[in-house]
N, C-alpha and C positions, 0 to 999 in steps of 0.2 A: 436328502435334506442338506443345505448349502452350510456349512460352517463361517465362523467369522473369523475373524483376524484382525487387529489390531495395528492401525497405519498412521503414521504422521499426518498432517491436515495439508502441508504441503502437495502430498500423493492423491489428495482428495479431490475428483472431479464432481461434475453435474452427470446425476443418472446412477451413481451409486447407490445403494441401500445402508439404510443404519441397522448394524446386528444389536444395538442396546440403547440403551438412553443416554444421553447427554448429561450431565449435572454441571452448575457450576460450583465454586467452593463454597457455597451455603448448602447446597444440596438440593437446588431447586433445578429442575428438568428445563435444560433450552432448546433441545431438541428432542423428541421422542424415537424409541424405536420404530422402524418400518419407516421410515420419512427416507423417502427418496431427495436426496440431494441437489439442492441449486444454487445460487449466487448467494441469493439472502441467505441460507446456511452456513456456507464459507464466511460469511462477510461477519454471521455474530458466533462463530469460533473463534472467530481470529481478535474480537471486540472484547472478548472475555476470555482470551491467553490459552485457549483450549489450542494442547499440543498432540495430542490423538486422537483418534473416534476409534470404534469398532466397527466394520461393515463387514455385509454378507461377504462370503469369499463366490464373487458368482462369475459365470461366464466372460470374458470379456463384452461380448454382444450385450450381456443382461445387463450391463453398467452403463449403454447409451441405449435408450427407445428411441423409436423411429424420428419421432418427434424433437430428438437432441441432436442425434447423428447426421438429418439431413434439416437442416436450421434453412431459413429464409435464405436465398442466394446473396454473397456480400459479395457488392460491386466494389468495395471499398477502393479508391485510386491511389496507385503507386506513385510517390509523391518525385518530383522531378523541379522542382524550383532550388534555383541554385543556391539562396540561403540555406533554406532543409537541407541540401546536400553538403556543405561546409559546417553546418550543425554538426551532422551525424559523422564524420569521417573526422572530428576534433574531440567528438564523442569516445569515439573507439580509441583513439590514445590517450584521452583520458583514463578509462576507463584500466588502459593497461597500468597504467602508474600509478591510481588508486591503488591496485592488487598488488602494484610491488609495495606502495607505502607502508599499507599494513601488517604483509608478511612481514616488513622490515620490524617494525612494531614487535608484532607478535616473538621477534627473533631476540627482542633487547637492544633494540637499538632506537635512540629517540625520535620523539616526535618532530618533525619539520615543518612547523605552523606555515611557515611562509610557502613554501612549496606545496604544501596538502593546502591552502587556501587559493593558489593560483590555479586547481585544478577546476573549482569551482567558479572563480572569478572569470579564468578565459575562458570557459560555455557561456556563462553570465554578459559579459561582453559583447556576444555576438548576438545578443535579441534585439532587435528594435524596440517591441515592448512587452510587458510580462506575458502576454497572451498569447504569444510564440515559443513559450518554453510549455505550457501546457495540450499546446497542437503539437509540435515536436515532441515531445516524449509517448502522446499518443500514436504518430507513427512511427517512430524511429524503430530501427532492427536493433536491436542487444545480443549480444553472445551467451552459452550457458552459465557464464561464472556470473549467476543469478545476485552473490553477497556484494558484488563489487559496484553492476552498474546500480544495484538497490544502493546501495550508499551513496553516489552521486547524486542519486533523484532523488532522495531525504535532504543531502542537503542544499540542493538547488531549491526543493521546493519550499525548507523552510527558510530559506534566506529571503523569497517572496514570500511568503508567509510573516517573516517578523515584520519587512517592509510595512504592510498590510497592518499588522499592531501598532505599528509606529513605534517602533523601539527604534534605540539608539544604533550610530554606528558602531560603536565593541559591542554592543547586543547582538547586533545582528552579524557581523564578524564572529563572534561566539558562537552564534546556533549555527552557523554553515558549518564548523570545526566541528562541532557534535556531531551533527548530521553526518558528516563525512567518516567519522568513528563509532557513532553508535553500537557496527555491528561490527567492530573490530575483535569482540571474545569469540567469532566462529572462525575464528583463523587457529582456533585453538582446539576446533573441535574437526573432527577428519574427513575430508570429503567422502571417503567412503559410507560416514555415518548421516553425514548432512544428506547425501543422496541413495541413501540405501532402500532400496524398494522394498514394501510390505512390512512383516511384523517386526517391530524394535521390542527390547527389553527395557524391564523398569529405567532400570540403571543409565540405558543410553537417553530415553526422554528425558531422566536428571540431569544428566548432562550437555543435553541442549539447553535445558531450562535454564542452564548458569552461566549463559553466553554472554549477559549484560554484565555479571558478577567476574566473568574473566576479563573482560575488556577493561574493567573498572581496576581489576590488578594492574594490567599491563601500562597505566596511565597514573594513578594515586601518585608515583612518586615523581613523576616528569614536571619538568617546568611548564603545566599549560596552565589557562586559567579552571581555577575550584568547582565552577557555574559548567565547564564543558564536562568534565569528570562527571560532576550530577547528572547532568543530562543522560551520558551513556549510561550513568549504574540505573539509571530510575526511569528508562524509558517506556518499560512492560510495567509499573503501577499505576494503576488506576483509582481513581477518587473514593470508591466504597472500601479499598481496603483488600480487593481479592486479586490485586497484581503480584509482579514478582521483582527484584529477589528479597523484599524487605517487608513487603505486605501493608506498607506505609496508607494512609488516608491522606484528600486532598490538600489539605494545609503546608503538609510535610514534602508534599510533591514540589521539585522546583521545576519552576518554569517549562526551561529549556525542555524539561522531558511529557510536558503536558503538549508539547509544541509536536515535539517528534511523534509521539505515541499517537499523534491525529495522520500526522503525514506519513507513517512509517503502515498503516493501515489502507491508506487510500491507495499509496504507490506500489503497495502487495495486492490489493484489487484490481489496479487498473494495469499492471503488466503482466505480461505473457510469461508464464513459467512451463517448464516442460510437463504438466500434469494438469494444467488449467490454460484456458485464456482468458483475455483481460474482460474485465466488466466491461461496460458504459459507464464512462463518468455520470451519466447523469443518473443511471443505477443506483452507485454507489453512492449518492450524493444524496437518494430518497432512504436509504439503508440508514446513513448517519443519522439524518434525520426521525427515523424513528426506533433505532436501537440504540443509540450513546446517552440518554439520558443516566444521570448516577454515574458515569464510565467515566468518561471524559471530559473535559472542563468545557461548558455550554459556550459562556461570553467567547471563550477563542474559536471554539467549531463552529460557533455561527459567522463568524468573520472570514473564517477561510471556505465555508461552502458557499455562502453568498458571491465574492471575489471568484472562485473557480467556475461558476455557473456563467458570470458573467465574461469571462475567458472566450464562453463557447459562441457567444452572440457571430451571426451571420455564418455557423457552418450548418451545412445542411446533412442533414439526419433521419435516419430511418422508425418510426410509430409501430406501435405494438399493431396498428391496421396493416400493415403494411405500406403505406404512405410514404407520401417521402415529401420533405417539407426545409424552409430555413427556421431557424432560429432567428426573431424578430425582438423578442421583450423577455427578460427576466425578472422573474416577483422576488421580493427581497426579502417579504416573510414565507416563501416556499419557493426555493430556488430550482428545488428540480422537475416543475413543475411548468415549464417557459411557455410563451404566447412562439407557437409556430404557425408560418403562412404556407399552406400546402396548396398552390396553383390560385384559384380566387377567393381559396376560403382562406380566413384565418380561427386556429382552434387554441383557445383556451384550456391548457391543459391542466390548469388549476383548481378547474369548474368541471373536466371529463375525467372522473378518477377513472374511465376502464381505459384509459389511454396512457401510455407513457412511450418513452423515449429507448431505442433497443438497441441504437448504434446510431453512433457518429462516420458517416461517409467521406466527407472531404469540406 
């Protein structure tokens, strides 16, 4: 008889088993035992701040069926256009200077608005238009220092993001500086623990869970603006009340962390971590759409799923048929749901629910 164990959500792939039930902090069942693991799973753990599950402790083999382990063949193309290329290689030192910023942080030493903002900026700069930072991030190679480029892409994408709301210039100056700190309390927390495989103890999950609550130390006294501080401390609450570290309701929620909390979800979906790969945006984008009600603030998630869908218009993409088609039309009241043209036909995918979208090709 298989025992369970008890693992961060992070360590959690597609093809696992659930050893117990799910609850969230009402006590209402989101996932049930015996539910074998997939996307949508991941996707409303992660929507409702679930930091463990229990699963069977099984085989390695028993955690991928046949059906996971050998997936549709991805011809996906290795991208070779000399912009992507100056993207990704401005990316990677980035990247490294984000990690020294916030060790520095972490260490007592202050915040460098101007500097932590030009990290952001000069990625920024090199787009022709917003719809090249959402193709580029879905190719681009990252390193394992998972905290770091996730910070970049929070705050690259909410700086498109605020655009998109139409905030102001220090608005949208502000949410990049969030974005870029948000996840600054896990510098505080030890890499052996952020990546420790298998069962954690109460105590360690408590102290993940206070990652937004360190970060929030490490800043309170610093000369930044008040609205970036909020952001970080309050980026895990959510609108009913069962976020973390303050368990606040939507009113009390400011802004900037209703902004993150949508984009700090999507950019943990759609990249590559050493225990998952990434969704399909347009996945995740059918995910939002039917699990953030209550969760997340609707008026700004409908803005930023609309706007990303439309990102993808003219790449071509691979159908739950197998199929392979471009992307022609985005519906505004169902954005993950596009008009693709696959050779003479064109297929409404908004009218064939057994159809959906499984990967982005090129």
């Amino acid at each position: 008889m298989a025992k369970s164990i008890r693992i961060p959500i992070e360590q959690l792939s597609e093809g696992m088993t659930l050893g117990d039930d799910v609850v969230n902090s009402n006590g209402l069942i989101l996932i049930p035992k015996n539910t074998v693991i997939h996307q949508k799973h991941i996707f409303r753990l992660k929507l409702y701040d679930i930091l463990s599950v229990i699963i069977l402790d099984l085989p390695v083999t028993d955690y991928y069926p046949e059906a996971i382990r050998q997936p549709h063949a991805n011809i996906h193309i290795e991208r070779t256009d000399l912009p992507f290329l100056e993207f990704q290689n401005n990316y990677a030192i980035k990247e490294t200077q984000i990690k020294h910023h916030l060790e520095s942080i972490s260490n007592g030493e202050p915040v460098q608005i101007d500097e932590l903002l030009d990290i952001s900026y000069s990625l920024l700069e090199q787009l022709k238009t917003k719809s090249n930072l959402f193709n580029y991030l879905h190719d681009i190679k990252t390193t394992d220092d998972y905290t770091f480029s996730h910070s970049i892409n929070v705050s690259l994408l909410s700086n498109i993001f605020a655009h998109w709301l139409q905030l102001t210039h220090k608005e949208i100056e502000e949410i990049t500086l969030a974005g870029l700190l948000h996840d600054l309390g896990k510098t505080k927390i030890s890499l052996e623990l952020l990546n420790k495989p298998g069962k954690l103890t109460d105590e360690e999950f408590a102290s993940i869970k206070k990652h937004s609550q360190y970060g929030f130390e490490l800043i309170k006294d610093q000369t930044i603006p008040y609205d970036v501080k909020m952001g970080v401390l309050m980026h895990h609450e959510k609108l009913n009340g069962s976020g973390y570290p303050l368990g606040i309701k939507d009113e009390y929620i400011h802004p900037y962390a209703k902004i993150i909390s949508i984009v700090d979800i999507y950019d943990a979906m759609t990249s590559t971590r050493s225990y998952h790969e990434k969704a399909c945006p347009f996945k995740v984008i059918h995910m939002f759409e039917y699990e953030s009600y209550g969760l997340l603030d609707t008026s700004m998630l409908f803005v930023f799923l609309a706007n990303i869908a439309h990102n993808y218009l003219g790449r071509v993409v691979r159908l739950s048929s197998g199929d392979e088609g471009k992307i022609i039309f985005i519906h505004n009241t169902s954005p993950s749901k596009p008009i693709i043209e696959v050779g003479e036909k064109i297929l409404d995918l908004a009218v064939l629910p057994h159809l959906s979208i499984e990967e982005i090709l090129y």
